[in-house]
C-alpha positions in Angstrom: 58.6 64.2 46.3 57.2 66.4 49.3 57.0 64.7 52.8 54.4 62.5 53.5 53.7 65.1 56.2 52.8 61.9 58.5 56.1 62.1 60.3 57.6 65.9 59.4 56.7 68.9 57.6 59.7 70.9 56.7 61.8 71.7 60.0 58.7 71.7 62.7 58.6 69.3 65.0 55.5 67.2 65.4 54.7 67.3 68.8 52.1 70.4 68.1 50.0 68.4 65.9 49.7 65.1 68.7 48.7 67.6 70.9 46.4 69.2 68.9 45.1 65.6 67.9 45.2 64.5 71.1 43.4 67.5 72.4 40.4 66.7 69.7 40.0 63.8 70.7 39.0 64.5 74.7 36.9 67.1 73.7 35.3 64.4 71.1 35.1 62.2 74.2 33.6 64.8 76.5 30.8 65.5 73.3 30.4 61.5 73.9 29.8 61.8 77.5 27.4 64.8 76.9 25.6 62.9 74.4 25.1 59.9 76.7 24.1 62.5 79.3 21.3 63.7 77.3 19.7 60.2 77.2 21.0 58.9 73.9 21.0 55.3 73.4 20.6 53.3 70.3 19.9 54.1 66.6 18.6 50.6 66.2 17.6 47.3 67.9 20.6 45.7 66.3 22.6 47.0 69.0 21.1 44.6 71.2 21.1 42.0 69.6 25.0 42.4 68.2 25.2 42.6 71.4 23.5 39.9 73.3 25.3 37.7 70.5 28.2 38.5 72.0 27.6 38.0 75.0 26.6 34.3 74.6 30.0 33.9 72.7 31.9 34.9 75.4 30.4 32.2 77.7 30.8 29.5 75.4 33.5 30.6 72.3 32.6 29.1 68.5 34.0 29.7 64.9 31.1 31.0 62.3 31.7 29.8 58.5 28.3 30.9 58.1 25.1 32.9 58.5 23.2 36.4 57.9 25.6 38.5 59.6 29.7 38.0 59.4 31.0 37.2 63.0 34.0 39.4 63.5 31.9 41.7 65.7 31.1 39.1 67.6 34.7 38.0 68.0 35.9 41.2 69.4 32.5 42.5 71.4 32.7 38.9 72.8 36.7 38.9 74.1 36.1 42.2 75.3 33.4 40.8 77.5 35.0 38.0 78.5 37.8 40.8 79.7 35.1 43.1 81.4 31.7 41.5 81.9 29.3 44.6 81.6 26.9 44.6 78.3 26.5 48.1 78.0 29.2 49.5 78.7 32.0 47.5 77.7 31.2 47.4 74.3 30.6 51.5 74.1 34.3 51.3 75.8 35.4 49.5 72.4 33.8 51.6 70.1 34.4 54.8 71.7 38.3 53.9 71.5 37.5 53.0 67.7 35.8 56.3 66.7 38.9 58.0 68.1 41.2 55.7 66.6 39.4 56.5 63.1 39.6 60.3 64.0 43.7 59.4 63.8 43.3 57.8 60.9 41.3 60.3 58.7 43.9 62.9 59.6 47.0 60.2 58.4 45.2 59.7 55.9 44.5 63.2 54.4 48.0 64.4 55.2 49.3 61.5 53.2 47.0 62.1 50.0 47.7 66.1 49.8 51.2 66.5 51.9 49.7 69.0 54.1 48.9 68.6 57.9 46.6 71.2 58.2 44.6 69.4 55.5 44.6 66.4 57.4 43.6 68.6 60.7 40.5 70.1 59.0 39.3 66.9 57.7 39.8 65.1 61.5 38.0 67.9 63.1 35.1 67.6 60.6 34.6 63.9 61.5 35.1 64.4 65.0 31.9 66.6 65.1 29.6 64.3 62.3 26.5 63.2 64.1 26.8 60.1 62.3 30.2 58.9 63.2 29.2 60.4 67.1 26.6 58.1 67.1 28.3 54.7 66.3 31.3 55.5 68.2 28.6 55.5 70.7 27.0 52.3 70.0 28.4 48.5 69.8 27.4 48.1 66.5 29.6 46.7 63.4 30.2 50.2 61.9 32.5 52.1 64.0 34.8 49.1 63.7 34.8 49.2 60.0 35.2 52.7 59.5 38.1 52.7 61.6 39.3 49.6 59.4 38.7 51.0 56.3 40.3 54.4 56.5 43.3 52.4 57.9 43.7 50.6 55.0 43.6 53.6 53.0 46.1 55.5 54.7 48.3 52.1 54.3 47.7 52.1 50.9 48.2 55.7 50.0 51.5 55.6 51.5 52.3 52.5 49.3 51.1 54.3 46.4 53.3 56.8 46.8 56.4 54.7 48.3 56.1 51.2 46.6 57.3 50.0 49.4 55.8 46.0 50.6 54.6 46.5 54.4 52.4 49.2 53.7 51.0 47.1 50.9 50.5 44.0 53.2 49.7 46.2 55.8 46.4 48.0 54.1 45.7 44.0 52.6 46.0 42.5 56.1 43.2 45.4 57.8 40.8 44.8 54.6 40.4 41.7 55.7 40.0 42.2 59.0 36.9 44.6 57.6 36.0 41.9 55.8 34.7 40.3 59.0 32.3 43.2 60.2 30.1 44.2 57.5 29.4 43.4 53.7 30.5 46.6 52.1 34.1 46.5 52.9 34.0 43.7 50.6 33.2 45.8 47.6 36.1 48.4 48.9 38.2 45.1 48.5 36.7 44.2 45.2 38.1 47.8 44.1 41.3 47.2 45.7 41.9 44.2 44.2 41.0 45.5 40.4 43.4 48.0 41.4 46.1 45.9 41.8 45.6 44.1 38.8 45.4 47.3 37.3 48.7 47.9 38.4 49.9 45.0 37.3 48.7 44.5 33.7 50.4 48.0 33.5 53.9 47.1 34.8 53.1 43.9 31.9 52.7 46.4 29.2 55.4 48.7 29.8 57.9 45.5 30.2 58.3 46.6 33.5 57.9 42.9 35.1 59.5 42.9 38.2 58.2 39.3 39.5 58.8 40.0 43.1 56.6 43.4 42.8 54.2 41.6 41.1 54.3 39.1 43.4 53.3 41.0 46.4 50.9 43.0 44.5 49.0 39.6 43.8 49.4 37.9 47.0 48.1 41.4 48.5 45.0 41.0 46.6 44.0 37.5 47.5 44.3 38.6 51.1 41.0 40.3 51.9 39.2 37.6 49.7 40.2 34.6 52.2 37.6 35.1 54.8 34.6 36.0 52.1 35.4 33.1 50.3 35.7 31.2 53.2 32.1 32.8 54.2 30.6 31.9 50.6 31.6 28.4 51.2 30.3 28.0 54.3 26.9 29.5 53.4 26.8 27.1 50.3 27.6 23.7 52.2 24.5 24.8 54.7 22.2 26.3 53.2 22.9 25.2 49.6 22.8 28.7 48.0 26.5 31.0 48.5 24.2 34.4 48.5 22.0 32.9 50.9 22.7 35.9 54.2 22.3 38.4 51.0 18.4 37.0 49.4 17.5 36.6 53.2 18.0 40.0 54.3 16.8 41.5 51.3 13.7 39.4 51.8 13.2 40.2 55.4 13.6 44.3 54.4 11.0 43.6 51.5 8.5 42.0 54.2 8.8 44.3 56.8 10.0 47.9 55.2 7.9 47.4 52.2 8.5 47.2 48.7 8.4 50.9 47.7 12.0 52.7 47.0 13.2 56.1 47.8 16.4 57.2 46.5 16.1 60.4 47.7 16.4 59.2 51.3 19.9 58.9 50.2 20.6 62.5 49.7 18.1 63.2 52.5 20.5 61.3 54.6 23.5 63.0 53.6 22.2 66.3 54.6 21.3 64.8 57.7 24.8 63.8 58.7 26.6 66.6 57.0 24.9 69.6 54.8 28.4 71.4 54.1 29.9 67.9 53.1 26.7 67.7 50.7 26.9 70.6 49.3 30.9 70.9 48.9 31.4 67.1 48.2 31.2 67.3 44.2 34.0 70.0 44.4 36.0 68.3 46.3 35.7 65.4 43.9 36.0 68.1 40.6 39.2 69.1 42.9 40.8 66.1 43.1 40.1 64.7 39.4 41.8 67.8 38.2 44.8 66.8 40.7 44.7 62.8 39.5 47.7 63.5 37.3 49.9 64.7 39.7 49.2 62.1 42.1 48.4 58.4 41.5 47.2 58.2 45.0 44.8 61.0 45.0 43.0 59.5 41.8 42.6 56.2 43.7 41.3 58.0 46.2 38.7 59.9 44.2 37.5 56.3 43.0 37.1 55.0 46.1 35.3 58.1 47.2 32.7 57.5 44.3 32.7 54.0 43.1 31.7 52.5 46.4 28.8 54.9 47.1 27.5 54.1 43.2 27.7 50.1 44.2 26.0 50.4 47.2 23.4 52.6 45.4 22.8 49.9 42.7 22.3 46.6 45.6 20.3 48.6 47.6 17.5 49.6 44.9 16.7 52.4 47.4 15.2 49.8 49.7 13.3 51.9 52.3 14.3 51.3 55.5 14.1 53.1 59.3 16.0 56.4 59.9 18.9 54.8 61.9 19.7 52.5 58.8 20.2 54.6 56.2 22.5 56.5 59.0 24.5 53.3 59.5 24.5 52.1 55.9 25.8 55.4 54.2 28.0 56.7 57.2 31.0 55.7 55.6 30.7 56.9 52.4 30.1 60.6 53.7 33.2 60.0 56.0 35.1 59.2 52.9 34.4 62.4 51.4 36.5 64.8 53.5 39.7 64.4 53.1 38.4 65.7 49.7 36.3 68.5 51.7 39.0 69.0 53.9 41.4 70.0 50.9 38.9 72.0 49.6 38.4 74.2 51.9 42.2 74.5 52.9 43.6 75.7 49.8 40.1 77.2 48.5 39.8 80.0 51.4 44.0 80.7 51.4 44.1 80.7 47.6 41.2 83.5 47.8 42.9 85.4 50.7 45.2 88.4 50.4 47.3 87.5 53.0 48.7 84.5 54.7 47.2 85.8 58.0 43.3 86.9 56.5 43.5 82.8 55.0 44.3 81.6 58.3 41.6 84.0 60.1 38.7 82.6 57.6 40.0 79.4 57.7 39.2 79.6 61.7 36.0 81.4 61.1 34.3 79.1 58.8 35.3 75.8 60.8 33.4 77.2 63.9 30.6 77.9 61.9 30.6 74.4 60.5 31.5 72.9 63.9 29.0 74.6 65.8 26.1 73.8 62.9 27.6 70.0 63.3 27.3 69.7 67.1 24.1 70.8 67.2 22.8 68.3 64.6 24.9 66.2 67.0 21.4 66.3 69.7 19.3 66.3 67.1 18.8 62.3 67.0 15.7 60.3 67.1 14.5 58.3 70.1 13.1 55.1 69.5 10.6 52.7 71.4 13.7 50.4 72.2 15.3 52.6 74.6 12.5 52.3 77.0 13.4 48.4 77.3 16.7 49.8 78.4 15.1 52.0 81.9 12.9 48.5 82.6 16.7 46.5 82.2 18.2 48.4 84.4 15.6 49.1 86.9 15.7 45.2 87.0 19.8 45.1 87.8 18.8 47.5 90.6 16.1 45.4 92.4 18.8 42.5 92.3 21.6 44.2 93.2 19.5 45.6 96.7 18.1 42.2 97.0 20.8 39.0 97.0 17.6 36.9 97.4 16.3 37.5 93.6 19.7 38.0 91.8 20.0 34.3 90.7 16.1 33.9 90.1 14.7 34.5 86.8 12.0 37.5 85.8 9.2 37.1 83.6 8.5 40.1 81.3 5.6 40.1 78.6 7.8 39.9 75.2 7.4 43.7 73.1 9.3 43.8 69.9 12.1 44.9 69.9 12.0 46.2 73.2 13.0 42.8 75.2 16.3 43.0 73.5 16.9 46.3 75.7 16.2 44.6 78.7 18.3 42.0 78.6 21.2 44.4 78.4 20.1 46.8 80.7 19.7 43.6 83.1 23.1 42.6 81.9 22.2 39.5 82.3 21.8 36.4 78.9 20.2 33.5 81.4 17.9 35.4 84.0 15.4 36.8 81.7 11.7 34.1 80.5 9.2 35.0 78.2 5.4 35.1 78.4 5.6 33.6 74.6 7.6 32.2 72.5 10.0 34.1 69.9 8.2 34.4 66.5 10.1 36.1 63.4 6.4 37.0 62.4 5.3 38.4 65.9 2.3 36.7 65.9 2.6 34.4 69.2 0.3 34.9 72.0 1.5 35.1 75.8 0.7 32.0 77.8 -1.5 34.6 80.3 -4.1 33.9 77.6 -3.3 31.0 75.8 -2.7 28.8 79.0 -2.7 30.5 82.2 -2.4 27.0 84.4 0.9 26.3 82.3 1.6 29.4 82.8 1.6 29.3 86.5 3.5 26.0 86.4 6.6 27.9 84.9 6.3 30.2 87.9 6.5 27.5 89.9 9.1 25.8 88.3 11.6 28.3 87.8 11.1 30.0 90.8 10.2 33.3 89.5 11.2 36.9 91.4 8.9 39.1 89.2 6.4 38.9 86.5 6.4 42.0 84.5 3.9 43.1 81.9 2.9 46.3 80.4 -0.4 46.1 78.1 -3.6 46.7 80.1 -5.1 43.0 79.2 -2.7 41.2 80.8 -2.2 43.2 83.8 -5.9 42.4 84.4 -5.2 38.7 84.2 -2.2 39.0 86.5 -4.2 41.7 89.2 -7.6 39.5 89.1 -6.5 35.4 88.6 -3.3 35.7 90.3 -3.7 38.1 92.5 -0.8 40.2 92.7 -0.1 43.9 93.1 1.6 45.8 91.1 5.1 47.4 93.0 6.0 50.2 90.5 6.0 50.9 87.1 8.9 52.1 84.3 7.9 52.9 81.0 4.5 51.5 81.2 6.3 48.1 82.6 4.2 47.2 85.7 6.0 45.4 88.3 4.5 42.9 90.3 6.9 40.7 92.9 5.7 37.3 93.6 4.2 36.4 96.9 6.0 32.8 98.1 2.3 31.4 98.1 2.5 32.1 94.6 5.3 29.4 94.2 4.6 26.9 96.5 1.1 26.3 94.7 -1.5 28.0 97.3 -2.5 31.0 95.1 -5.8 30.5 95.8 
């Protein structure tokens, strides 16, 4: 068998391809740091909240058995926090370390399914420069941490494939069910893994080739990633009475507030989206490496797991409509998963039709930059939401503390705007400091207290000794400007500031 070409390739040394790894990934950082530049923020609300999560787990640690989403990502966000206390950008630290460790990984991973580093160096530079995997390696949400996971585990279990040997086998087991812990899907990649095994198995049983310790291993390796769902399933069931209770919830909350209308074509819309050339050459890469299936065990795995997962997910969704930045999130991975495939494709497709050793090389370079520059441009090309205005009013907040040491350690009250309050708390960076002029209401139908009950209102200023009352819609700044009689300081995103006046407080705000 050829080299792995993880470790050597014939009689080069390595060193050239760290450094060329190495050198992708700071200019994969500096796109980062350009793309933060250019006032990206979020792709969704869940940010926030993942992240404000977090942030209370740090201050006061707990052990989830149960719930709509797994805890894992709260685990790590949390520790990291409790290390460096900073809610925005500690957690982009972690995820921009895990979209580079990922990078690493696809290229292992594609040098270890087709033997051939520049294989792997095409299909790392083609995920370095997806607008997808840029933009949750620049969020703290639970994707970037599973992708890097997931093709981990596969690179493990490619080289087990093709070595038999244990620690790779526990290795990829033990990572699957760490991905087990961020997000729902990497438990049907598990289910797979699993069937594969037993695969294996009732194969070895067949042919008479029952070696119990082999076997062994290969069954205790598939009962690993199952111990924390299980463990979830359980939990779910002993509270709520119903195992599939996080999956009927969310489903019901998408059907409330997405709608009940389905669009599978946002699918393929999305695809595009992230990658066109990856949508366009993904079904030959897949023709590609079913035609290589019986040359390598590995590679036919891996063409299952390239299609099987992305049918599965297809089928639970029901093309569930749902806001750009989900379908982004949810289908991600799959189009990652397509390139070592894409990556192979193009290697031997443009040397194969190439006279000479040199032309191959020449087009090789030429149609990468094409496809590189086409890719960073969709890389700007992302959607702002109403959230990331929460995020100026946040910090603005954090400023007007950090100049005043009178008002850091008093409250502000801010008029709640879905889902924009979850912005300002972590541009405050701050999970105590921050009242409401209402009370939280899954069906957003609560009414502030400015109209409701504005004497109650005013006793809450009172009582918690608030620095700033901050509203945006025109309504109540009347109330505030005309019964309480305060002026407004600035204004950030339509948020009107307006600093109370000690009267205020002591009770003579007549």
């Amino acid at each position: 068998m050829k080299s792995l070409c993880v470790f050597r390739e014939g009689n080069r040394s390595i060193p050239p391809v760290i450094g060329g790894l190495i050198l992708l990934i700071l200019i994969r950082i500096l796109l980062q740091m350009i793309l933060y530049k250019s006032g990206f923020i979020s792709l969704t609300a869940d940010e926030y909240s993942r992240t404000l999560i977090a942030g209370h787990w740090s201050k006061a640690a707990y052990t989830a058995w149960h719930g709509l989403w797994l805890p894992f990502h709260t685990y790590l966000f949390g520790t990291a926090l409790r290390i460096r206390w900073d809610l925005l950008w500690t957690p982009r630290l972690v995820v921009i370390f895990m979209g580079a460790l990922s990078i690493i990984f696809m290229y292992l991973l594609t040098s270890a399914l087709f033997e051939k580093r520049r294989t792997g160096i095409i299909s790392a530079i083609l995920l370095s420069v997806n607008p997808a995997h840029l933009w949750l390696s620049s969020t703290a949400l639970t994707e970037m941490p599973q992708t890097m996971l997931i093709l981990g585990f596969m690179w493990f279990f490619t080289l087990y494939l093709k070595t038999n040997k244990k620690h790779f086998l526990y290795g990829g087991a033990v990572i699957l069910a760490l991905a087990n812990g961020f997000r729902f899907e990497s438990w049907i990649i598990s289910l797979l893994f699993s069937i594969t095994l037993l695969g294996k198995g009732i194969k070895q049983f067949l042919q008479k080739d029952t070696n119990i310790r082999l076997l062994f291993n290969q069954g205790m390796a598939a009962i690993i990633p199952w111990v924390f769902p299980l463990a979830w399933l359980i939990g779910n069931y002993m509270e709520t009475g119903n195992p599939l209770y996080f999956l009927e919830t969310i489903r019901a909350y998408k059907k409330t507030w997405y709608g009940q209308n389905a669009s599978y074509l946002k699918y393929l819309e999305t695809f595009v989206k992230t990658d066109p050339y990856t949508t366009i050459l993904g079904l030959g890469g897949v023709i590609v490496c079913i035609l290589r299936r019986r040359k390598s065990g590995a590679v036919a795995w891996y063409t299952a797991m390239m299609v099987f997962p992305l049918l599965i997910f297809i089928f639970l969704h029901r093309g569930q409509l749902e806001p750009s930045g989900n379908y982004i999130r949810y289908l991600a991975l799959y189009v990652f998963l397509f390139y070592p495939a894409v990556g192979h494709l193009i290697s031997t497709g443009i040397v194969r039709a190439a006279k000479t050793s040199k032309a191959g090389i020449n087009w090789l370079i030429l149609v990468l930059s094409i496809m590189v520059a086409t890719q960073m441009c969709l890389c700007f090309n992302y959607k702002r939401g109403e959230t990331e205005k929460g995020m100026a009013v946040g910090q603005r907040i954090r400023e007007l503390r950090e100049q005043n040491h009178n008002i850091r350690e008093r409250p502000v009250l801010i008029e709640l705007s879905y889902w924009q309050f979850l912005a300002i708390r972590v541009g405050t960076n701050d999970i105590s400091l921050i009242m409401y002029d209402r009370e939280l209401d899954e069906r957003r139908e609560s009414e502030s207290l400015l109209l409701t009950d504005i004497d109650l209102f005013r006793e809450n200023i009172r009582r918690n000794n608030i620095s700033y009352i901050i509203v945006k819609s025109p309504q109540l700044r009347e109330i505030v400007e005309k019964d309480l009689k305060l002026q407004p300081a600035e204004e950030v995103n339509s948020y009107v500031f307006y600093p109370l006046a000690n009267k205020l407080i002591d009770g003579s705000y007549e």
